[in-house]
Backbone bond lengths (Angstrom), bond angles and torsions (degrees), N, CA, C in turn:
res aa  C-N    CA-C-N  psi(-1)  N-CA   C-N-CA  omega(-1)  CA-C   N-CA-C  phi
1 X - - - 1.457 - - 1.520 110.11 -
2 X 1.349 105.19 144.76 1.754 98.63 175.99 1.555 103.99 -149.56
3 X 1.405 95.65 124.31 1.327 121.52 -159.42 1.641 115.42 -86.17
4 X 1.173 142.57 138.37 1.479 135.06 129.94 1.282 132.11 -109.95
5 X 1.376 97.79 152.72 2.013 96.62 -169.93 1.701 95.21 -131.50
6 X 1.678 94.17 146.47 1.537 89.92 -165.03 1.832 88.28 -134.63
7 X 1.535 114.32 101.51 1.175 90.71 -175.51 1.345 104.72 146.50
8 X 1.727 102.32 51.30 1.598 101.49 179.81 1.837 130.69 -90.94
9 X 1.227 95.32 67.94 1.572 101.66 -176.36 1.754 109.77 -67.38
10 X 1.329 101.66 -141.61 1.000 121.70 -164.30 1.914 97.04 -79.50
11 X 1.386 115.71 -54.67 1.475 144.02 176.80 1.675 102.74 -74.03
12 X 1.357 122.31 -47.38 1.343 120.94 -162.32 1.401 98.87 -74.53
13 X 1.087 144.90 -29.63 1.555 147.10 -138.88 1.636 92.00 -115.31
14 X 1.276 109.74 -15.44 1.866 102.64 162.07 1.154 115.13 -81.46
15 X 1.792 86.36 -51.64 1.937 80.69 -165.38 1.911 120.23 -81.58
16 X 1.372 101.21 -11.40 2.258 106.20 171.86 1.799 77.60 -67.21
17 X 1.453 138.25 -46.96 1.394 118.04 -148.28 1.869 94.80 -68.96
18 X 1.504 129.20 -43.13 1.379 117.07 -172.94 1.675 99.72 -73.39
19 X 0.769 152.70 -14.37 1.191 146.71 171.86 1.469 98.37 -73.40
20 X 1.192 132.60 -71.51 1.669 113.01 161.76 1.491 141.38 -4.19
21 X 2.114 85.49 -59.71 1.287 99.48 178.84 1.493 113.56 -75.82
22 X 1.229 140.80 6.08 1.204 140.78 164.35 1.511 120.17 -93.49
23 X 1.518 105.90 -7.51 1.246 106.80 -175.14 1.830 127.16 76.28
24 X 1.778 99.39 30.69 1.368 107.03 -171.21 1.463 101.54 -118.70
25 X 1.391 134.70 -11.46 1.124 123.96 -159.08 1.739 116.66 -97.64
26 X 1.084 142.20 133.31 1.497 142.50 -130.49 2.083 87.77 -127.90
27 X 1.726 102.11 -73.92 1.361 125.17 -162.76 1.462 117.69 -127.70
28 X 1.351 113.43 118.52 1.361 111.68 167.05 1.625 131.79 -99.50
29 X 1.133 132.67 119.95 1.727 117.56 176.90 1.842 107.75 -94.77
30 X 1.219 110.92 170.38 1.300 119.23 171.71 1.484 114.40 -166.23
31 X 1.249 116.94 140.04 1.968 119.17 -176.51 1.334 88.23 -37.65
32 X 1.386 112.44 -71.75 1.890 106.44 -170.33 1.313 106.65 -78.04
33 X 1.371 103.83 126.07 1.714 108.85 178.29 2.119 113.69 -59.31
34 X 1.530 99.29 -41.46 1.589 113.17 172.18 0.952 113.41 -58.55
35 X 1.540 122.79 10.76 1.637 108.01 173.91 1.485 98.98 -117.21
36 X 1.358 119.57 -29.73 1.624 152.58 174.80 1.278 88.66 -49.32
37 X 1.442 129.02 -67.78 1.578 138.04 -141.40 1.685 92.62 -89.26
38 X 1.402 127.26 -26.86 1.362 120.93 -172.29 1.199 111.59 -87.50
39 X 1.123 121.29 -48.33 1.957 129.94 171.16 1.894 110.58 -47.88
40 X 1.418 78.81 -50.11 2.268 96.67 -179.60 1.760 74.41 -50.61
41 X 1.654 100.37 -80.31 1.795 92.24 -138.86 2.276 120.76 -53.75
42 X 1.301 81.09 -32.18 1.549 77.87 173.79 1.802 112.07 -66.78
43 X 0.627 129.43 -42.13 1.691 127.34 163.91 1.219 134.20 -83.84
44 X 1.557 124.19 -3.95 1.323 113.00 147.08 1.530 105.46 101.84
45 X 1.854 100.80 21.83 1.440 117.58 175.47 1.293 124.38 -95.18
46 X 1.090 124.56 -164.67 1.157 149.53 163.23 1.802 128.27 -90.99
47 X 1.123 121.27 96.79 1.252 122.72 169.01 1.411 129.03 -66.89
48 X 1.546 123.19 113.34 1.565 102.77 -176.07 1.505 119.82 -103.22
49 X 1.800 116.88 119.98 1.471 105.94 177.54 1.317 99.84 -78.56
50 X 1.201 157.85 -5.47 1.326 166.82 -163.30 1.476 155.24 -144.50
51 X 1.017 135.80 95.11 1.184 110.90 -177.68 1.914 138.02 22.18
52 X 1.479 66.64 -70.62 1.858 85.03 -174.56 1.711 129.87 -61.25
53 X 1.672 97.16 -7.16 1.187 101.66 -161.38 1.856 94.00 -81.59
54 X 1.672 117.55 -11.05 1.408 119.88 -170.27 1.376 110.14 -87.75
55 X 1.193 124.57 10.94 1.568 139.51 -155.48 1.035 113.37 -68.54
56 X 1.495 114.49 -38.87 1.738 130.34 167.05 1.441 118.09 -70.86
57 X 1.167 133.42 -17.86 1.001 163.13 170.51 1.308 115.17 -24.58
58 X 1.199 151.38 94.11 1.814 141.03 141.97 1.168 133.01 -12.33
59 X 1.846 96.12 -68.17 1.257 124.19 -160.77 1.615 110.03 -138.17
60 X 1.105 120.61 106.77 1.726 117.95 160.90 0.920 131.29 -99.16
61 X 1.536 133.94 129.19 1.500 133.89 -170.43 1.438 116.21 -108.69
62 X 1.005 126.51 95.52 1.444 119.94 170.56 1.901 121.14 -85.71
63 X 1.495 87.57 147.46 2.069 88.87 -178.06 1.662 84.47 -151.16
64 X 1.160 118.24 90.97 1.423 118.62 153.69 1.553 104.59 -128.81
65 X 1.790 83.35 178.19 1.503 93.80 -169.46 2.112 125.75 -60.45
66 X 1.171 111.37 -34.95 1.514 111.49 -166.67 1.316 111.90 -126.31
67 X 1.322 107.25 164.81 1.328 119.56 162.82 1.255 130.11 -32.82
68 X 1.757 100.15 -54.14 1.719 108.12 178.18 1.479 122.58 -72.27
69 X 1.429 102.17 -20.53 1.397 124.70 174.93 1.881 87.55 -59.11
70 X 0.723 114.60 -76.27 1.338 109.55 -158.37 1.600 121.07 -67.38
71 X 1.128 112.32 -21.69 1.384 119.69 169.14 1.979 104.50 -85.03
72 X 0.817 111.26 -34.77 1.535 111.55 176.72 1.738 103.31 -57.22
73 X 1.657 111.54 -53.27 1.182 106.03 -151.92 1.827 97.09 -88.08
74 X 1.365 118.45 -19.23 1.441 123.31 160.27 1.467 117.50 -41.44
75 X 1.172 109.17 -61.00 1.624 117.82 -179.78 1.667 117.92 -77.05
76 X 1.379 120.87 -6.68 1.212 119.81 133.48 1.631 133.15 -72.92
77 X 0.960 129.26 -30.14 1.235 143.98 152.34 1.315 131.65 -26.84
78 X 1.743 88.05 -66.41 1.358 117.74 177.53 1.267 114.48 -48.13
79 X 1.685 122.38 -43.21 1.903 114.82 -169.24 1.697 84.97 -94.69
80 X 1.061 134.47 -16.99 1.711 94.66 174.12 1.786 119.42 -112.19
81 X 1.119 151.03 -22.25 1.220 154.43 122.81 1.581 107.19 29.46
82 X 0.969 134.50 117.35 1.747 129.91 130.00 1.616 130.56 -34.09
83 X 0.993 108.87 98.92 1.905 93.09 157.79 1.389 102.31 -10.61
84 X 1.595 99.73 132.83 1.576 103.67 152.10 1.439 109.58 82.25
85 X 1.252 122.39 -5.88 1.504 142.36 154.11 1.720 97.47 -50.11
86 X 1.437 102.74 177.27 1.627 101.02 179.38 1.896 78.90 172.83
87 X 2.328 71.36 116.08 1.649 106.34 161.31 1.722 124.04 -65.40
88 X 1.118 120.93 113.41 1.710 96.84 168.38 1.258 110.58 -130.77
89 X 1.530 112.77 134.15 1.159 121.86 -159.33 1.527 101.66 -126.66
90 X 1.921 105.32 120.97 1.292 118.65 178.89 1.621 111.99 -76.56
91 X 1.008 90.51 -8.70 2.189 90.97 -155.74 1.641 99.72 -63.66
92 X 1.141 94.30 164.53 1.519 103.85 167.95 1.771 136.39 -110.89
93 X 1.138 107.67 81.83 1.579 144.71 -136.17 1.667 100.13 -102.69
94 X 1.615 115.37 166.54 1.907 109.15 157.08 1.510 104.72 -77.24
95 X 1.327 89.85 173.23 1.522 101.31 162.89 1.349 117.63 -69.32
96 X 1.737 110.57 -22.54 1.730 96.79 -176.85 1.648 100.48 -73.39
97 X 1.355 128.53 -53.93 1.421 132.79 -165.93 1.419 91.62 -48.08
98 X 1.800 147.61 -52.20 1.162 120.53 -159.72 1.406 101.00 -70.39
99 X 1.519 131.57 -86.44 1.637 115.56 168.43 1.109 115.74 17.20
100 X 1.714 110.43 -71.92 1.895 99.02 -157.08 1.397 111.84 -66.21
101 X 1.427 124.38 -21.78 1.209 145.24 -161.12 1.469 101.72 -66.47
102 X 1.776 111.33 -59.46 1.037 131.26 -153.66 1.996 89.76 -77.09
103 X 1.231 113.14 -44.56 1.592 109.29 -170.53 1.245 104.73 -71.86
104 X 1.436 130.15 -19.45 1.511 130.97 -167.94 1.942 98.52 -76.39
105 X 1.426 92.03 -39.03 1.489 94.96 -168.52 1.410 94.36 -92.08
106 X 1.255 163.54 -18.22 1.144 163.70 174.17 1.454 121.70 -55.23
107 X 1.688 89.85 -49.57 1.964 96.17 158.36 1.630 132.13 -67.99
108 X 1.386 109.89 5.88 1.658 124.98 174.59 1.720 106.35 -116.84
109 X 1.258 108.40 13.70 1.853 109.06 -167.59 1.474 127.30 60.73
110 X 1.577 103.73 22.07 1.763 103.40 -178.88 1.624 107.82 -122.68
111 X 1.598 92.54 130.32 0.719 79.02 160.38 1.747 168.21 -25.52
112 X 1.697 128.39 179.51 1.172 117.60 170.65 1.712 107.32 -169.86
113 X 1.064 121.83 131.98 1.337 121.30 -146.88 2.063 102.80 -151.56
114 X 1.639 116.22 60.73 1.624 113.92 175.30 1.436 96.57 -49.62
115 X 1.110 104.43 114.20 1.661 121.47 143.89 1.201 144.53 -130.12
116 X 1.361 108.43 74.08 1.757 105.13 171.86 1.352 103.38 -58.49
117 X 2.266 84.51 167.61 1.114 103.20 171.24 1.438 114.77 -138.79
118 X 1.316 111.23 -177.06 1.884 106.99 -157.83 1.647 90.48 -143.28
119 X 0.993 136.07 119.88 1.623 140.32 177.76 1.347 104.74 -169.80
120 X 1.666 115.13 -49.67 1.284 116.61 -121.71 1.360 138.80 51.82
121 X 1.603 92.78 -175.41 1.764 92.11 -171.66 1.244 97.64 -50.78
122 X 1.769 152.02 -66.22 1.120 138.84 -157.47 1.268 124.46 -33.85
123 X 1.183 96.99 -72.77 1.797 118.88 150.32 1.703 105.65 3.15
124 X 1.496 99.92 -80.94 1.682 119.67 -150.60 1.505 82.24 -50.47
125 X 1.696 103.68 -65.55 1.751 115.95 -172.33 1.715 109.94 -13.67
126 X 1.396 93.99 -69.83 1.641 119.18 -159.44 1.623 110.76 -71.08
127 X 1.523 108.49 -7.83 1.084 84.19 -161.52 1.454 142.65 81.59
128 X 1.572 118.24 19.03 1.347 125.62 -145.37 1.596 104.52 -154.00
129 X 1.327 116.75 33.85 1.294 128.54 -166.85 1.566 96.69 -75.92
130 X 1.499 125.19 162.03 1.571 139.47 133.95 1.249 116.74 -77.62
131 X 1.108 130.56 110.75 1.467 132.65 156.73 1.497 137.89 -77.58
132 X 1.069 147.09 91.72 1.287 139.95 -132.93 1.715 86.74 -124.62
133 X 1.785 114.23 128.39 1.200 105.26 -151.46 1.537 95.61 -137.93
134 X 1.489 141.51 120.52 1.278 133.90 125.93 1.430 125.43 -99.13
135 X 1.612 92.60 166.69 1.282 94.00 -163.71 1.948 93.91 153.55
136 X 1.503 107.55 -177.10 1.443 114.80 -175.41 1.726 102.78 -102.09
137 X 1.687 111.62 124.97 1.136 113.54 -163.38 1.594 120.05 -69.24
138 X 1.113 118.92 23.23 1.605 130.41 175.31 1.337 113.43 -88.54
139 X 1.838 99.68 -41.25 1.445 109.76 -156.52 1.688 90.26 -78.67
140 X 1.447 139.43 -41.34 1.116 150.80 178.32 1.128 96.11 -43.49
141 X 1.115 120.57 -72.60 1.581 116.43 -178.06 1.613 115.53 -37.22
142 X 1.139 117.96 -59.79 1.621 129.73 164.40 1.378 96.72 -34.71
143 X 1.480 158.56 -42.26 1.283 149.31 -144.89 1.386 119.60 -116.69
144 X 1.642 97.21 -19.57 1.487 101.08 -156.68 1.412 129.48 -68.54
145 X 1.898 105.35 -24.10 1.149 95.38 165.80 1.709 133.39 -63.01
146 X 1.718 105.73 -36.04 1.030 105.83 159.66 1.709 148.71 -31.00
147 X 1.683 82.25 -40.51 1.328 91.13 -174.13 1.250 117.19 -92.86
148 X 1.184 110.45 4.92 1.877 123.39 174.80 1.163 125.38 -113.67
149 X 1.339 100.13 14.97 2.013 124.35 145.64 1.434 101.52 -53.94
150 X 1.540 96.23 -62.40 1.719 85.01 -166.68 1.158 110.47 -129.59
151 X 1.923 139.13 30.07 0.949 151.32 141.53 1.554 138.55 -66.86
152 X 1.509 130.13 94.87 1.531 118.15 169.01 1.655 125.01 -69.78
153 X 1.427 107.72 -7.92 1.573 119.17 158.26 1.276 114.90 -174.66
154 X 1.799 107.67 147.10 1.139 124.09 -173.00 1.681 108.74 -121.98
155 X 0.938 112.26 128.57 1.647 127.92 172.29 0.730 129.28 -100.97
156 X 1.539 129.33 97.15 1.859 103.83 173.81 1.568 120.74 -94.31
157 X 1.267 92.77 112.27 1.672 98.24 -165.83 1.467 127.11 -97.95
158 X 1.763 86.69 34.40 1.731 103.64 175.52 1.667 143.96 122.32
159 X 0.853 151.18 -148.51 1.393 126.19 147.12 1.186 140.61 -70.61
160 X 1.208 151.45 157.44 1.367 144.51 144.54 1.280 126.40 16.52
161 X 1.677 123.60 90.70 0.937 129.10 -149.75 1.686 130.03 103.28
162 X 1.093 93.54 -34.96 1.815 91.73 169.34 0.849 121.54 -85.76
163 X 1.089 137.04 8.29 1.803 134.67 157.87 1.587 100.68 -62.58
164 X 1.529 110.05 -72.36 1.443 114.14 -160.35 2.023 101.90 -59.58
165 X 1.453 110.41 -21.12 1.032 111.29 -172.39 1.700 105.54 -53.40
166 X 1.180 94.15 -74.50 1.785 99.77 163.81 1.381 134.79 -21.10
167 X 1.154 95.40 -54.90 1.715 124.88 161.47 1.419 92.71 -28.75
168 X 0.833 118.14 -111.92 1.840 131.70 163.47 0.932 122.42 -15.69
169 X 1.345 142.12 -16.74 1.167 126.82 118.35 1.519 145.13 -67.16
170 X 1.175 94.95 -24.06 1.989 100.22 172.67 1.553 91.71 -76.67
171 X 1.527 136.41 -32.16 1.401 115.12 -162.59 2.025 102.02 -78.32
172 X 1.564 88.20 -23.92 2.562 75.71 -171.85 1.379 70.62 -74.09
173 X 1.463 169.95 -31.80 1.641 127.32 -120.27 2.248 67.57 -129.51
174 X 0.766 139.38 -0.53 1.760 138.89 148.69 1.254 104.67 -58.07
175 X 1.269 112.49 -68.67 1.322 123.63 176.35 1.478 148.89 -40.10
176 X 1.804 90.97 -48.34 1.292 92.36 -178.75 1.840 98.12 -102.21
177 X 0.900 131.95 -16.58 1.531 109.85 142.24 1.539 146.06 -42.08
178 X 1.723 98.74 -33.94 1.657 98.05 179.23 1.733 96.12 -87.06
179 X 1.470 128.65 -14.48 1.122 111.92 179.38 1.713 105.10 -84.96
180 X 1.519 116.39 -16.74 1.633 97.51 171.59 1.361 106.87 -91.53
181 X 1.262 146.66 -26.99 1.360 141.11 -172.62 1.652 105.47 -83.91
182 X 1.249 122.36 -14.40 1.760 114.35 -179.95 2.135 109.07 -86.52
183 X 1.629 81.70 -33.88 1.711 93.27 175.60 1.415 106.18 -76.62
184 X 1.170 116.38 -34.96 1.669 115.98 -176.93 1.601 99.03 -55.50
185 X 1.190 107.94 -64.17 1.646 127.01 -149.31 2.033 86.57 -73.92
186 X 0.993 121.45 -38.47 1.751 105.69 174.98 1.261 108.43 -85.40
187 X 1.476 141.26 5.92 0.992 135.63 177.41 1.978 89.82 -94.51
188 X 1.114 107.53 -42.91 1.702 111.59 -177.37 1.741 110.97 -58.00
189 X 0.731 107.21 -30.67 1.522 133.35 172.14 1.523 110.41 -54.73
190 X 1.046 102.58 -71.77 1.537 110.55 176.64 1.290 108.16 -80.17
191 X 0.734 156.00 11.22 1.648 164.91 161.09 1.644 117.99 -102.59
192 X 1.666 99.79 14.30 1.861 107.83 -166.47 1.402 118.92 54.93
193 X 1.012 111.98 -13.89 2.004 107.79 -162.03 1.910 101.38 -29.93
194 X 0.889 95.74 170.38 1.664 93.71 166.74 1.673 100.84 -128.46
195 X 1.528 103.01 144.49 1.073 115.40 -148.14 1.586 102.68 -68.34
196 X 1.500 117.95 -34.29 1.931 142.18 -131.96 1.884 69.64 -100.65
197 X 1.310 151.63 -22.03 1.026 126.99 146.93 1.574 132.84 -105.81
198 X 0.955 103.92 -9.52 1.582 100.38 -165.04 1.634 89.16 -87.99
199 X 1.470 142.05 -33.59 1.253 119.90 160.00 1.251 142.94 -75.50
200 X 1.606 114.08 2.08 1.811 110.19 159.38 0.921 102.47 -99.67
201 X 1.543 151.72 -10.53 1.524 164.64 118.13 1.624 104.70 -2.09
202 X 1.430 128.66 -52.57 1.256 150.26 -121.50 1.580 93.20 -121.44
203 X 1.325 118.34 -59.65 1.296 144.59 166.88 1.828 124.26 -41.66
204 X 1.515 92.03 -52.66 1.610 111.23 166.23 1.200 110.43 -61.53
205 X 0.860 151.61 -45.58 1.834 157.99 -158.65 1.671 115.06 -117.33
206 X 1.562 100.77 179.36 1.212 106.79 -153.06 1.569 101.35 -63.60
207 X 1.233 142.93 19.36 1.249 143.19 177.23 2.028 116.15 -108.26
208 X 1.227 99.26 17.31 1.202 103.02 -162.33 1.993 93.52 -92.11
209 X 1.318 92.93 135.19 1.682 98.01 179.31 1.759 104.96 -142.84
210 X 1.140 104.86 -161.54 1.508 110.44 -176.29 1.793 114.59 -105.98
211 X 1.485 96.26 -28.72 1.621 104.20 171.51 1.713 113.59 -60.65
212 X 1.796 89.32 -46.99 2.033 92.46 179.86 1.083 106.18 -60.75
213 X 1.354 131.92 -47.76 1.299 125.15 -154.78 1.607 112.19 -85.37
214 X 1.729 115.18 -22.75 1.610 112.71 164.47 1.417 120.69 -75.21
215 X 1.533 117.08 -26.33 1.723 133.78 -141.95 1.335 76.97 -123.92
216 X 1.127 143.05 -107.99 1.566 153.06 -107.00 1.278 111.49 -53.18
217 X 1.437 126.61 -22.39 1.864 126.95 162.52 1.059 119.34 -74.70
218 X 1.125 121.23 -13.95 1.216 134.90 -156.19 1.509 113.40 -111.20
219 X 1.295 105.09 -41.23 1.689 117.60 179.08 1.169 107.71 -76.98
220 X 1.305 121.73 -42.10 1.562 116.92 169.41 1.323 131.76 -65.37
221 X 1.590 114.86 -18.53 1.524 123.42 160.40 1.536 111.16 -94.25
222 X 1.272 118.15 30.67 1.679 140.97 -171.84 1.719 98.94 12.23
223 X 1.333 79.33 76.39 1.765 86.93 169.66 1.520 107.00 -138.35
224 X 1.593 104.12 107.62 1.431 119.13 -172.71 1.340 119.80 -101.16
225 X 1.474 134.62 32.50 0.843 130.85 146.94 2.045 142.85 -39.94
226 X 1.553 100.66 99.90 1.485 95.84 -167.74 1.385 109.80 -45.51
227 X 1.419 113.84 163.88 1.547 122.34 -3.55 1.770 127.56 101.05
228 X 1.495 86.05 -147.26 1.192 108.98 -172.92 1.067 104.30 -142.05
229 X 1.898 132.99 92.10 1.020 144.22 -124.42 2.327 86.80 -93.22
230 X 1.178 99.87 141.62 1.672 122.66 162.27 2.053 104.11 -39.38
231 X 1.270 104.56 -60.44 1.295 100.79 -177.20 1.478 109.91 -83.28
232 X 1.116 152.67 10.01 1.472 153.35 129.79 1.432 113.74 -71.27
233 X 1.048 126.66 -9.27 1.295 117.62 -177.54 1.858 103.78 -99.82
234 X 1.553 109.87 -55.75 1.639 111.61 151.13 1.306 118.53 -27.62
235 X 1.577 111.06 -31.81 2.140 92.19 -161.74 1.632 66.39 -99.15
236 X 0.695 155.02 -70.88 1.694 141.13 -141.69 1.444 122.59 -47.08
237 X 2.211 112.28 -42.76 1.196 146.10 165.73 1.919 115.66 -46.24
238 X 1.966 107.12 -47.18 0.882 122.86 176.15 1.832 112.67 -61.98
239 X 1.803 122.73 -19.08 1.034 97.06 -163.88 1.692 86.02 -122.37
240 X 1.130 127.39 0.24 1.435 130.09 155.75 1.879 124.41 -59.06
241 X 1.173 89.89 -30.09 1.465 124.62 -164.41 1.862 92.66 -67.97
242 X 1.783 99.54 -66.50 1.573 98.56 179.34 1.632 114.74 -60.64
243 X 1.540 108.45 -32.87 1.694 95.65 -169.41 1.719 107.39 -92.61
244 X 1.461 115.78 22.06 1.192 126.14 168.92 1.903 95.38 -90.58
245 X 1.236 101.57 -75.19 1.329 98.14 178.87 1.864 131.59 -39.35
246 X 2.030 92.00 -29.89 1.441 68.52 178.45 1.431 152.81 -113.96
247 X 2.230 84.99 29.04 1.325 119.37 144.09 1.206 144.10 -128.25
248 X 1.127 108.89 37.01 1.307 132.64 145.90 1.530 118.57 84.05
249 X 1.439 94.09 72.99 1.621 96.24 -146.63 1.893 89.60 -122.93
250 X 1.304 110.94 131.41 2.024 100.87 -177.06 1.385 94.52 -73.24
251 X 1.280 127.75 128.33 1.372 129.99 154.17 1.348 124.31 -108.44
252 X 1.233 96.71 75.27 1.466 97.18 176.67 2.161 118.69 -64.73
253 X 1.265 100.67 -45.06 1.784 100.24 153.17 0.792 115.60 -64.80
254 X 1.301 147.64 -71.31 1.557 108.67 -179.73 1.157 140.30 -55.15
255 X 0.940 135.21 -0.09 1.579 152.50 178.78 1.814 105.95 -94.38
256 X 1.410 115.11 -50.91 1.145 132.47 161.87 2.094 108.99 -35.21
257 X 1.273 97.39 -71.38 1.245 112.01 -179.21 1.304 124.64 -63.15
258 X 1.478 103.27 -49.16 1.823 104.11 162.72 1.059 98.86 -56.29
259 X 1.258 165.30 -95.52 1.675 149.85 -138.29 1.605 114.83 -64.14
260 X 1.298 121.88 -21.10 1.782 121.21 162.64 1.460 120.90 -80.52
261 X 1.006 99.15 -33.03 1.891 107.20 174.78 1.666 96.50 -85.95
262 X 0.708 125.75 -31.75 1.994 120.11 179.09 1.308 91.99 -62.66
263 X 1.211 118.69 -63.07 1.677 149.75 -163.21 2.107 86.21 -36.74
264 X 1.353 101.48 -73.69 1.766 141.22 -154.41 2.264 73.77 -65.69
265 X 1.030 114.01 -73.18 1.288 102.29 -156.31 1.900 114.85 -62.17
266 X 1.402 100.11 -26.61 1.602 106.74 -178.41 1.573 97.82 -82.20
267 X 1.187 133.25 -25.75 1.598 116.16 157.79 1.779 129.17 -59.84
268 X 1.143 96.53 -8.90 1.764 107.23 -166.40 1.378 128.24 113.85
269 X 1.606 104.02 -13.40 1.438 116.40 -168.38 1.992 114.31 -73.78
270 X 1.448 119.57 10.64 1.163 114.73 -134.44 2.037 87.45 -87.79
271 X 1.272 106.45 -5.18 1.324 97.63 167.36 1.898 113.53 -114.47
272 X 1.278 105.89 30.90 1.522 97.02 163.10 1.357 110.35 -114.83
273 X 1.777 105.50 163.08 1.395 107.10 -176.37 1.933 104.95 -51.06
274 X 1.715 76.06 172.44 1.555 79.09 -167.89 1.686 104.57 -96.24
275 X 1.424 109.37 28.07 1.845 106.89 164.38 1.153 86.22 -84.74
276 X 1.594 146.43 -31.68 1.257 140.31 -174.77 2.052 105.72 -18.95
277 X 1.617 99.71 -39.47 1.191 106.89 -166.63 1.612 122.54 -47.34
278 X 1.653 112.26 -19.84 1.508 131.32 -176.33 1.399 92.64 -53.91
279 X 1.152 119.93 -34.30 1.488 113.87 -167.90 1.605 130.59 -60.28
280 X 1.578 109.29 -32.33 1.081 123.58 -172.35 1.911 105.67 -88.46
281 X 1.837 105.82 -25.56 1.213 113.82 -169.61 1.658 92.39 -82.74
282 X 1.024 129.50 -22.87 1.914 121.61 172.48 0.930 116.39 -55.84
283 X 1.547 126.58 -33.07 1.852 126.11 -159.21 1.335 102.43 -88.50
284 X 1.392 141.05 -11.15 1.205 119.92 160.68 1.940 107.95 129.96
């Protein structure tokens, strides 16, 4: 199998590196080519200024930031690819953008495979991501080793479109956790608690989650280092927001959250983690 990954962020630049470490990875792309050309040259890859350079390609993984990102780099794809190739896309997108993605590439015989993922950066690090996957269960098969470089579980949760569907749901139940654990923890604050107990206290019982136990030392010594940056969590909120509405779902968290992360990013905060949020829950 020979792999490319186009999409060295914060998350992408872990997980093209375990694909390396398995000895699958061929070609990398990136918006900035100097980040493309530095990852390629220290490992003994391939840098792509183009499309075309993925042509040999099996399997391509994309994890960038947007929608257009992904439809842009789809329709490059699309004219050089093999039949029988297969797109997989980590980003966190609507359900309409994966569809179009998948039908754009469907009319050239390649695959298409939405797959977010849910870890965070730790995650990517460790190797220990969730993958939440639609798409047609053949093409999965085509990917899977790939994706268990840096996957601790993979789901296929249906056709085309139900990956990101999921997505949207792990992001309101993201959400409305960092909005109860940032209010909890400034309410503890003002109440003296001390932190060195009230969070293995917190941890032991029915309040124990994955945000307290990554964030909660950390938020209280207001150190917001991502993570899971404030302004990724807004563009994610913004497209949960429409496919809440357009079945008719009360969102009172998301609505909640879109106005604190707007709040968090129009102060400057739009690249700190998103416990950053304790901040707004202190003032009262």
């Amino acid at each position: 199998m020979k792999l490319g990954f186009i999409g060295l962020g914060a998350m992408g630049h872990s997980m093209a590196g375990h694909l390396h470490g398995k000895g699958l990875l061929a070609v990398v792309g990136n918006r900035t080519l100097a980040k493309a050309r530095a990852f390629a040259e220290e490992r003994g890859l391939r840098a792509a200024a183009s499309a075309a350079a993925f042509a040999d390609c099996d399997v391509v993984m994309l994890c960038v930031p947007m929608d257009a990102d992904v439809l842009d780099n789809v329709g490059g794809l699309s004219t050089v690819l093999m039949p029988g190739s297969v797109v997989v896309d980590h980003s966190t997108v609507s359900v309409d953008t994966a569809r179009a993605a998948c039908e754009r590439l469907a009319a050239h015989g390649i695959g298409f495979l939405d797959a977010p993922v849910s870890g965070g950066v730790e995650g990517a690090k460790n190797g220990k991501l969730s993958v939440m996957v639609g798409g047609a269960a053949d093409e999965l098969e085509k990917a899977r080793t790939a994706l268990e470089a840096y996957a601790a579980r993979i789901t296929h949760m249906g056709a085309s479109g139900a990956g990101q569907a999921t997505k949207a749901v792990n992001q309101v139940l993201v959400a409305g956790i960092n909005q109860a654990v940032c209010e909890g923890l400034a309410l503890g604050e003002k109440l003296g608690l001390d932190p060195d107990k009230l969070l293995p206290t917190l941890m032991s019982g029915a309040a124990a989650n994955w945000f307290l136990d990554k964030r909660g030392a950390t938020m209280l010594r207001s150190e917001f280092t991502p993570g899971f940056k404030c302004a990724h969590l807004l563009k994610d909120l913004r497209i949960v927001r429409e496919m809440a509405r357009a079945v008719g779902v009360n969102a009172t968290v998301i609505e909640q959250s879109l106005s604190d992360y707007a709040e968090l990013v129009e102060r400057g905060l739009g690249d700190a983690d998103t416990s950053a949020l304790i901040t707004l829950k202190r003032r009262g």
